[in-house]
N, C-alpha and C positions, 0 to 999 in steps of 0.2 A: 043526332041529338034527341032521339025518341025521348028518351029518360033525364033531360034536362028542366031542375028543379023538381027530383025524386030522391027521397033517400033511401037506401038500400041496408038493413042489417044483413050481415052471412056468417054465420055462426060455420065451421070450419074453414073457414076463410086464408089460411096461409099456407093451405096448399090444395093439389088436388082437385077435384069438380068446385070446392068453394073459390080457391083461388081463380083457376076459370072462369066462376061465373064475376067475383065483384073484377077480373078484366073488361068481360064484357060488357057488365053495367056502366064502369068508369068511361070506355068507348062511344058508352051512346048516352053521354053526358049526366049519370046520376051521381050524388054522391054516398060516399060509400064509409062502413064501419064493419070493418072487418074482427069477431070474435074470436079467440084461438086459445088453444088451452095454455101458452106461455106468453108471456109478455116477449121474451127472444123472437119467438116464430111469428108473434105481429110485428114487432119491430122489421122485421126482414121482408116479409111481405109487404108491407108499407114503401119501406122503402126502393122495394122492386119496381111497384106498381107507378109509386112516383118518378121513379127513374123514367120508366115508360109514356109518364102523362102529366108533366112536371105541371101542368095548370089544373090539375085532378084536384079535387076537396076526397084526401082518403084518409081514415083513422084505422087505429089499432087497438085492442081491449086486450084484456086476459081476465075475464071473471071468473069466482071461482063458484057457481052454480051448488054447492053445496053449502054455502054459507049466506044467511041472509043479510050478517053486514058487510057483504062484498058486492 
């Protein structure tokens, strides 16, 4: 629980090295918001991740970094 009471953004976060990493964050107790470029592929990563660590604090985003009212 190194990282308990830390929060963690991870901008590619729903798969690959970012999925990896907000695992390993949510492990050693931080919470987590995972960015991804579709609201589907956070949804699914969220729910992976919660499947694995159902007392985890993890969110999902899909901003659209090209728009300043998003």
């Amino acid at each position: 629980m190194r990282l308990k009471d830390k929060v963690a953004i991870i901008t590619g976060g729903s798969r690959g090295i970012g999925f990896a990493t907000a695992d390993k964050f949510l492990k050693e107790g931080a919470t987590v918001v995972l960015a991804a470029s579709s609201k589907e592929s956070a949804d699914t990563a969220v729910d992976k991740l919660k499947e694995k660590y159902p007392n985890a604090i993890v969110a999902g985003i899909s901003p659209n970094l090209a728009s300043m009212e998003s």
